[in-house]
C-alpha atoms as one frame of an Amber mdcrd trajectory, in Angstrom:
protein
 -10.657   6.912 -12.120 -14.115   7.035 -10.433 -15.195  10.652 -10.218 -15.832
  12.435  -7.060 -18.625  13.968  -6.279 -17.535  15.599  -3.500 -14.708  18.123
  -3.419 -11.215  17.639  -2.636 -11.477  19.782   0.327 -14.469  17.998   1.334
 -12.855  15.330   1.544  -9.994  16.268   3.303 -11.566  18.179   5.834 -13.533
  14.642   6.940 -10.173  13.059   6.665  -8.890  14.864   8.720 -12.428  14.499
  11.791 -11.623  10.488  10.613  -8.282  10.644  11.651  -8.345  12.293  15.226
 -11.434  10.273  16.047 -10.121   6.680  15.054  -6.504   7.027  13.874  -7.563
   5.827  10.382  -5.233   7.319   7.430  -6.888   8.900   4.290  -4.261  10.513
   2.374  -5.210  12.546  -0.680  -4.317   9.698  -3.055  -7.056   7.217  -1.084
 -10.372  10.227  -2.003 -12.246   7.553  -4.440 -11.835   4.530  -1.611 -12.768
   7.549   1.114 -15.578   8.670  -0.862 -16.908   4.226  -1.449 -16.676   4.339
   2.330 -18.552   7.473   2.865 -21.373   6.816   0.646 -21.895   3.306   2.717
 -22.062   4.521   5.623 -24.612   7.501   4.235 -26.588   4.668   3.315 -26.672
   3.155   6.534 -27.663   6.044   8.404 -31.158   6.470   6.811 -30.317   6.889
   3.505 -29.447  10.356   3.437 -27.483  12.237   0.445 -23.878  11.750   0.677
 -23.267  15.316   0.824 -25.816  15.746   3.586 -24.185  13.172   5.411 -20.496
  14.882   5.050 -21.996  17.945   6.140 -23.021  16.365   9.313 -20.030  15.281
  10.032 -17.974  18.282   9.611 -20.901  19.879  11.494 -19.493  19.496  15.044
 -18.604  16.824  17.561 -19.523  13.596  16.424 -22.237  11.827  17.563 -22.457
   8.333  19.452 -24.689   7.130  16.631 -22.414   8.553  14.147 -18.962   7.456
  15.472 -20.757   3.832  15.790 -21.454   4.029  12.502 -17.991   5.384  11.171
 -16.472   2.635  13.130 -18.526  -0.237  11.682 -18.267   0.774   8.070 -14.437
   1.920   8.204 -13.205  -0.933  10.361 -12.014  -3.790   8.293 -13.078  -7.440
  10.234 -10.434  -9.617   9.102  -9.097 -12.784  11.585  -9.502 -16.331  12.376
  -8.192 -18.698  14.646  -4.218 -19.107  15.426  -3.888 -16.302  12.488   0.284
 -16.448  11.945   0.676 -20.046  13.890   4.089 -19.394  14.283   3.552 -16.598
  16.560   1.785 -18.875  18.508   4.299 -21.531  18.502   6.939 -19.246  19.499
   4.685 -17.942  22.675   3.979 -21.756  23.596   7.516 -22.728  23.647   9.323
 -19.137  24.749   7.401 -17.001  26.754   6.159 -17.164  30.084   8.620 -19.019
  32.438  11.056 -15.722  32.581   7.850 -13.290  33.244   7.265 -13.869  36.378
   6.847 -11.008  38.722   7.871 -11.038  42.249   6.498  -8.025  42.907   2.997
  -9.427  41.967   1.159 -11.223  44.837  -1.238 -12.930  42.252   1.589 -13.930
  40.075  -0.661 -13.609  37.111   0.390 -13.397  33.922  -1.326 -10.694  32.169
  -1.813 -10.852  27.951  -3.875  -8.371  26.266  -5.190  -8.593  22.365  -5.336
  -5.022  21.408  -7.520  -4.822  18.368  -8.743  -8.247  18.857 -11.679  -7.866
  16.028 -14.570 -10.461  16.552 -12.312 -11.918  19.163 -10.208 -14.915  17.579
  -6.929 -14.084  18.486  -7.909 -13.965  21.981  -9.364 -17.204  21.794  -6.438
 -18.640  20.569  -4.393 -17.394  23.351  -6.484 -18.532  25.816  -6.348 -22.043
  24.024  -2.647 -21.698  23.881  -2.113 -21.145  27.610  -4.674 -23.541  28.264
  -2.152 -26.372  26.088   0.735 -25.707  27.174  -0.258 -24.865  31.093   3.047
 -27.193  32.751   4.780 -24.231  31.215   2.955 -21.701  33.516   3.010 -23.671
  36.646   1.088 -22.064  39.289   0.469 -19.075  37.238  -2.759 -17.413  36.375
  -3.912 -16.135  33.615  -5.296 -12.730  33.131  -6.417 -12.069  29.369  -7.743
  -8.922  27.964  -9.352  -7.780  24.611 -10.509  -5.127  23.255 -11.445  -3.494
  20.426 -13.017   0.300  19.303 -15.834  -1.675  16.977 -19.122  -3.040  19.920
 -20.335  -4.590  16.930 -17.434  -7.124  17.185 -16.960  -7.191  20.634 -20.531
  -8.965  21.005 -19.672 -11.232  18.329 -16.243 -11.938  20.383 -18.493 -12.521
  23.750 -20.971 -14.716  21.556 -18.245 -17.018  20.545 -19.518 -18.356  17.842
 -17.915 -18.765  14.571 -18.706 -20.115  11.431 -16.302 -22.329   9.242 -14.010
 -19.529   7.503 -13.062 -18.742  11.118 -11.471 -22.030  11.533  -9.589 -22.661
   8.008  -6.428 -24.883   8.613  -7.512 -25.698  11.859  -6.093 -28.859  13.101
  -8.647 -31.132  14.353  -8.195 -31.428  17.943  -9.271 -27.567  18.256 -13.177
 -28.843  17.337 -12.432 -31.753  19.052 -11.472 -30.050  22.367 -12.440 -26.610
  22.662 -15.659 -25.913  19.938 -19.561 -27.314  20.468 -21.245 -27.575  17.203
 -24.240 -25.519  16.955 -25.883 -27.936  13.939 -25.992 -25.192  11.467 -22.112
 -25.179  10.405 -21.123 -22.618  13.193 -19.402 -23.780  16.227 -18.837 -21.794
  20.001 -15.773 -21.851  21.781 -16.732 -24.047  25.248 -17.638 -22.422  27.958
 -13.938 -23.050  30.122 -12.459 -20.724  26.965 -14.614 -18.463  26.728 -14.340
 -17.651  31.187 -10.683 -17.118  30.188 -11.006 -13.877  28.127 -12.180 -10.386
  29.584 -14.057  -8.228  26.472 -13.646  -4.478  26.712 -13.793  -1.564  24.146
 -10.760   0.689  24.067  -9.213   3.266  21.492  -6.100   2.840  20.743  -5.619
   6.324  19.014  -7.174   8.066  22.626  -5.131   8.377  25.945  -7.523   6.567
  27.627  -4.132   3.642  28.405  -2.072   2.871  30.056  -4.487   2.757  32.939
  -5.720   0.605  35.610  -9.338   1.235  35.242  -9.471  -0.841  32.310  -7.131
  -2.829  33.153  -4.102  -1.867  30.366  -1.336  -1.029  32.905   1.426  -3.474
  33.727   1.010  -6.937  31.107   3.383  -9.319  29.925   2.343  -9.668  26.410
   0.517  -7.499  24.101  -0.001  -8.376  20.965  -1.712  -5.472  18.437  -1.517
  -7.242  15.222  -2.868  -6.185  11.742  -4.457  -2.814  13.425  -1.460  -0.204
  13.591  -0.963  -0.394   9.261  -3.777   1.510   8.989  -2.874   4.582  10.990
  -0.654   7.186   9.859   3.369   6.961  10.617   2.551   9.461  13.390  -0.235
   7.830  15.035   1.534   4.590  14.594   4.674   5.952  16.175   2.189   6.629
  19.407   0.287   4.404  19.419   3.779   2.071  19.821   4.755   4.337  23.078
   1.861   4.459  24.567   1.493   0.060  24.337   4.998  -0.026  25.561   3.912
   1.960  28.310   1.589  -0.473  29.110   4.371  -3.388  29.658   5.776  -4.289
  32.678   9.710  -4.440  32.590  10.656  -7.305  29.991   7.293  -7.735  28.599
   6.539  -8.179  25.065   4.619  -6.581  22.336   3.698  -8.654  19.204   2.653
  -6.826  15.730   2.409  -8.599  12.555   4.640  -9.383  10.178   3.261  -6.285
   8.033   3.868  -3.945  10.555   7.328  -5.108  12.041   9.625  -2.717   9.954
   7.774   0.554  11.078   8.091   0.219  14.950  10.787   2.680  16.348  10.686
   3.258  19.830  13.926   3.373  22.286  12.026   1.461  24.605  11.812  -1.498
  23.074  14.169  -3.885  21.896  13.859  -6.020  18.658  14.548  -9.710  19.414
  14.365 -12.422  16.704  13.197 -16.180  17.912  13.211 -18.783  15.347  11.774
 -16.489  12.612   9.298 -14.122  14.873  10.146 -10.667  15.692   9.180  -9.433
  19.200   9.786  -6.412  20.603  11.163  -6.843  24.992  10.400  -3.735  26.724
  13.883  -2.229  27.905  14.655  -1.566  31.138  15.408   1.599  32.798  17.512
   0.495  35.658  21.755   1.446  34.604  23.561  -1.547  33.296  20.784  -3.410
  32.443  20.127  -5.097  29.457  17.502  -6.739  27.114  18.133 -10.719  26.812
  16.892 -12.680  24.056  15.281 -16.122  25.082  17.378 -19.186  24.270  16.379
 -20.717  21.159  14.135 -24.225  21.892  15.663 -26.987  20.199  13.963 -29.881
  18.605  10.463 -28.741  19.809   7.621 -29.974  17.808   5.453 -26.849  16.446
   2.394 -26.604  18.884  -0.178 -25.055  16.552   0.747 -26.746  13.150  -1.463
 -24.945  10.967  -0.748 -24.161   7.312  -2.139 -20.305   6.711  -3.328 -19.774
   2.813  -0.116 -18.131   1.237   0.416 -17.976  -2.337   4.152 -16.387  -2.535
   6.660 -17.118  -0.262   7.827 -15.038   3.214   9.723 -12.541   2.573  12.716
 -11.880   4.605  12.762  -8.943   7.529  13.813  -6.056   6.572  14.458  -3.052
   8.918  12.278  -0.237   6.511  10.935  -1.644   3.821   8.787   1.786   3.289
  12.054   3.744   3.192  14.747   1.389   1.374  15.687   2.702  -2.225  15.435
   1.171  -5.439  19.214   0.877  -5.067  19.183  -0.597  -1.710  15.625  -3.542
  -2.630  17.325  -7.003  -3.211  17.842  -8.277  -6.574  14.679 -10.681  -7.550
  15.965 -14.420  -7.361  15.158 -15.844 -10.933  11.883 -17.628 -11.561  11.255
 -21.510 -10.867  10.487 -23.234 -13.829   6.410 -23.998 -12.732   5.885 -20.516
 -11.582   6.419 -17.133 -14.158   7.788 -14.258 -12.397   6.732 -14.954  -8.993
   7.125 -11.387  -7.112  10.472 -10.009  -5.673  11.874 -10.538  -1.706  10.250
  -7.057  -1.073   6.478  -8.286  -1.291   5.079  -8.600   1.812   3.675 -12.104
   1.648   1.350 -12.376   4.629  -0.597  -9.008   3.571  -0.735  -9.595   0.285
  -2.398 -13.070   1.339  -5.005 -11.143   3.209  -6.117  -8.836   0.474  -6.351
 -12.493  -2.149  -8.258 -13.925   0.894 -10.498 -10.660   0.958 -11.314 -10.545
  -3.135 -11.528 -14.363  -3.106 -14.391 -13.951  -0.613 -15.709 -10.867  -2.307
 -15.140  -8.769   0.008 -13.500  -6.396  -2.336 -13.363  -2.866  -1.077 -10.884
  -4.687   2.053  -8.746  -6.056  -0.826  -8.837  -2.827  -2.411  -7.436  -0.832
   0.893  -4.929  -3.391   1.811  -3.503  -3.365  -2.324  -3.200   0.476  -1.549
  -1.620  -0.021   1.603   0.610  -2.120   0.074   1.688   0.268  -2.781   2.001
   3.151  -0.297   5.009   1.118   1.041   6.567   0.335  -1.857   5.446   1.641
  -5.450   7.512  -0.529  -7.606   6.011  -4.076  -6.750   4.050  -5.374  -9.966
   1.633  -8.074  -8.454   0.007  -5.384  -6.131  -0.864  -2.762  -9.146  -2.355
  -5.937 -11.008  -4.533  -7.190  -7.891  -5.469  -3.769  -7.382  -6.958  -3.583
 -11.299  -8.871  -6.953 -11.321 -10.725  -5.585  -7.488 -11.828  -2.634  -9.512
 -12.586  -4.018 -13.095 -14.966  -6.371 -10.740 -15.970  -2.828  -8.782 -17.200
  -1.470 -12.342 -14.254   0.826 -12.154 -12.180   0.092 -15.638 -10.654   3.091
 -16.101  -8.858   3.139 -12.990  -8.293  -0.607 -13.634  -6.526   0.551 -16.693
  -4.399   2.726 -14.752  -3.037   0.098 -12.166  -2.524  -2.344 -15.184  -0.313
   0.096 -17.143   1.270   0.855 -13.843   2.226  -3.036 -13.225   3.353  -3.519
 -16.876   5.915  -0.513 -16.891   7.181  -2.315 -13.560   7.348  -5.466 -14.928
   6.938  -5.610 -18.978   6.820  -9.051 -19.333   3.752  -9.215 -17.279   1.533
 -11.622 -18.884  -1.831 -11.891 -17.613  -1.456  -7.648 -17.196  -1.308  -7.434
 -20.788  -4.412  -9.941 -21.159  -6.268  -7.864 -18.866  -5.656  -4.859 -19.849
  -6.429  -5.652 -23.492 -10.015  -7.106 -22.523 -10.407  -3.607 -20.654  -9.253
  -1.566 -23.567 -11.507  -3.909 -26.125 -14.794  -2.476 -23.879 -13.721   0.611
 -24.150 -13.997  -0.005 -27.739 -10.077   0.555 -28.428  -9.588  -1.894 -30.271
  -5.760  -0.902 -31.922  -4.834  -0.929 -27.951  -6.169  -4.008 -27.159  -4.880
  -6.042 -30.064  -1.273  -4.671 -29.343  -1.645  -5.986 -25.708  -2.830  -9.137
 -27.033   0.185  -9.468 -29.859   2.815  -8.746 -26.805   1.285 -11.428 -24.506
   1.350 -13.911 -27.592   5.081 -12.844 -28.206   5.733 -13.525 -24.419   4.016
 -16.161 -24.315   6.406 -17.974 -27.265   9.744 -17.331 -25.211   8.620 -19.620
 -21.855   8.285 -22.880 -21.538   5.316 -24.093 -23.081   4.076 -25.880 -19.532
   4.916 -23.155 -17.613   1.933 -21.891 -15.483   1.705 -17.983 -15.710   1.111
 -16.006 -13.006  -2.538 -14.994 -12.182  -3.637 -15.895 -15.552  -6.449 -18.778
 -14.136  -3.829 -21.148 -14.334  -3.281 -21.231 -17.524  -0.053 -22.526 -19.273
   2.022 -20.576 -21.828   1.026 -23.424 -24.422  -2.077 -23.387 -23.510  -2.886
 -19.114 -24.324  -1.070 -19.723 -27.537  -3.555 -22.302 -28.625  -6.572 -20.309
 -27.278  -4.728 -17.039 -29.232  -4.156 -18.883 -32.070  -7.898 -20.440 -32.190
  -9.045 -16.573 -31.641  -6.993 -14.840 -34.039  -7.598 -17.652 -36.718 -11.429
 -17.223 -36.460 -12.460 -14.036 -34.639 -16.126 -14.106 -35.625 -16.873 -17.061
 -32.874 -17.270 -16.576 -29.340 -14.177 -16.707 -27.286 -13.238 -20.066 -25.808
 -13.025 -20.004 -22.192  -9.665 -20.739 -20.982  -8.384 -23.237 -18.837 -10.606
 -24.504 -16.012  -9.890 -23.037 -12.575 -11.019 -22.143  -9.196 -13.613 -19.358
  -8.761 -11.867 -17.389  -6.674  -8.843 -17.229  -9.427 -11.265 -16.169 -11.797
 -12.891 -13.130  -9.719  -9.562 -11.853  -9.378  -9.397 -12.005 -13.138 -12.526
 -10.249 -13.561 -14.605 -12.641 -14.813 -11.303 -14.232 -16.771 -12.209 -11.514
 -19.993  -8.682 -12.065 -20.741  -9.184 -13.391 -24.199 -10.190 -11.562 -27.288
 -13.360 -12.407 -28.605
């Protein structure tokens, strides 16, 4: 593990300033990715000692300058356009028609993106209503966004986004709504961008539900990919206090990562064709929560394929709180993929942290693998993605410690064992490396030789034989390089050093 150069209770005692300023969770077990964070940030402000800068924090109120800064280098800007298209595709064809409010003169329909980031999401409603708009007849749209970073709230009002913004995008998005800029980036037009109001709101203050900025009484919220970062107690409030802010029968929308945790007795967990939304309940006696009828033979409005390299799991209630006992068996592997991981995973955030290391942005990946092993310990794939973020981070020894984590879970863990022998070889342990390497080779000979192992650089189990074989047979060469693959499968590799040599 990384060593700390500041103290446990340092460290806990800014934890704990972090926390009631911005909600955001660093338990004991997250010091070393507390710490990376800190000494950015220290960086930023001048280049002043990490200590020094710790000490200013714990000095007294925060500043603006220094909660700006917090927010900006603890903040994780993640999101592109129609991000989970099926959430959109159950909005287009399900909600609106039953939300109208007689007590509302306007008859608006109000939507607000809660932790809306550099602003996509509320694009992409505001493209979605604008669609789909003979299924709000005579019904205006009020959208709100907001988010605690300004940094990416002028980015959101700039509207201008550059091609990773708009992967999978179907083309009659640029086509209709974007005006190329003639450097690669395109802004949303000018009709879009009118649509969406830009504010900056805490989520983790009491500042809403209020009608000064404009949080009281919506339709929709959607707070997506925000609320996993926050403790289970802030999460748990921050939950009441957005239900607060829906009118009877509203909706709130989370992502799929965050769906298990919400428990709150006012709202009601409805399933439509694979989407979980939560109806606010009402308060009046006898009255009950409805689920809207299921659209049949719809086409899907936002067909977009998001990057996904496991399957979606199914929902489960508490995924964070199920026993060993209680987890699904794992369905046996498919004869092109080794060991793909168990019905527990959670796909779509696991997909996020690949995206995140394949772009390099690796201390994201990092805090997303951690989230993902505070929920559940005993998934393999998350312990291995976790060691090849920080064998890249120049962090082996802790690398070392995920990978022997990830092989106890799962034994027959191929490209773990490659890994972690290339790790132990530069630590110069050379007996530990070549017993990794002897395992993956006996592995390796029970599987069908053209079976691709997992998050080995697509490499087949006949084809690390023959590269073993070649290695073993002559180990004074250099080491061939093994199968030809993406770049992005390689960084998670670390630089594929899977091979002795």
């Amino acid at each position: 593990m990384a060593p700390l150069t500041l103290t446990l209770q340092r460290l806990a005692a800014v934890s704990d300033v972090i926390e009631k300023a911005f909600g955001l969770h660093y338990p004991p077990d997250r010091g070393v990715d507390l710490q990376r964070l800190l000494t950015r940030a220290s960086k930023a402000s001048g280049g002043v000692g990490l200590e020094a800068f710790v000490e200013s924090l714990l000095a007294g109120p925060l500043s603006a300058e220094q909660r700006a800064l917090l927010i900006d280098t603890l903040t994780i800007g993640e999101t592109y356009f129609f991000r989970e298209p099926q959430v959109f595709n159950t909005l287009a064809w399900h909600f609106g028609g039953a939300h109208a409010n007689p007590a509302d003169a306007s008859n608006a329909l109000r939507v607000w993106s809660a932790g809306c980031c550099t602003g996509e999401e509320a694009y992409s409603l505001a493209i979605m209503f604008d669609r789909h708009r003979a299924r709000f007849p005579q019904r205006r749209i009020e959208l709100l966004a907001t988010d605690i970073n300004p940094r990416y709230l002028q980015e959101a009002k700039s509207a201008i986004y550059g091609p990773w913004s708009f992967r999978g995008a179907p083309p009659w998005l640029q086509a209709r709504y974007l005006h190329p800029l003639g450097d690669g980036r395109h802004q949303v037009c000018a009709e879009i961008r009118a649509a969406v109001k830009f504010a900056q709101v805490n989520l983790t203050t009491d500042d809403y539900p209020s009608i000064k900025n404009g949080t009281l009484g919506h339709d929709l919220v959607l707070c997506r990919h925000v609320l996993m970062y926050f403790s289970p107690q802030e999460f748990a409030r921050v939950i009441h206090q957005l239900a607060a802010c829906l009118r009877e029968g509203g909706w709130l929308v989370v992502s799929t990562a965050e769906v298990g945790q919400v428990n709150d007795p006012s709202l009601v967990p409805i399933q439509i064709e694979g989407v979980t939304v939560f109806v606010k309940r009402s308060h009046r006696p006898g009255a009950t929560a409805v689920a809207t009828p299921r659209h049949n033979g719809h086409e899907d409005a936002f067909s977009i394929s998001a990057p996904s390299p496991v399957p979606p799991p199914p929902r489960v209630t508490k995924p964070a709180t199920m026993s060993p006992a209680q987890r699904a068996p794992r369905p046996p592997s498919p004869p092109d993929a080794h060991h793909l991981p168990g019905p527990q995973l959670n796909a779509a955030l696991l997909s996020t942290a690949l995206t995140h290391a394949d772009q390099g942005n690796l201390p994201a990946a990092l805090e997303i693998c951690d989230h993902l092993l505070r929920q559940d310990k005993l998934q393999a794939l998350p312990h291995f993605l976790r060691a090849s973020v920080l064998s890249e981070m120049g962090d082996p020894r802790e690398a070392m410690h995920s990978l022997s984590r990830a092989i106890y879970l799962e034994p027959d863990f191929i490209a773990a064992h490659l890994l972690l022998a290339s790790l132990e070889r530069l630590d110069k342990r050379a007996d530990a490396a070549e017993r990794h390497w002897r395992t993956a080779r006996g592995l390796a000979t029970r599987i069908p030789p053209a079976t691709l192992l997992r998050e080995a650089a697509e490499l087949t189990a006949g084809q690390l034989l023959a590269l073993l074989s070649a290695v073993t047979e002559e180990p004074a060469k250099p080491s061939p390089r093994p199968h030809p693959a993406s770049a992005s499968r390689r960084r998670r590799l670390a630089g594929n050093a899977v091979l002795p040599g």
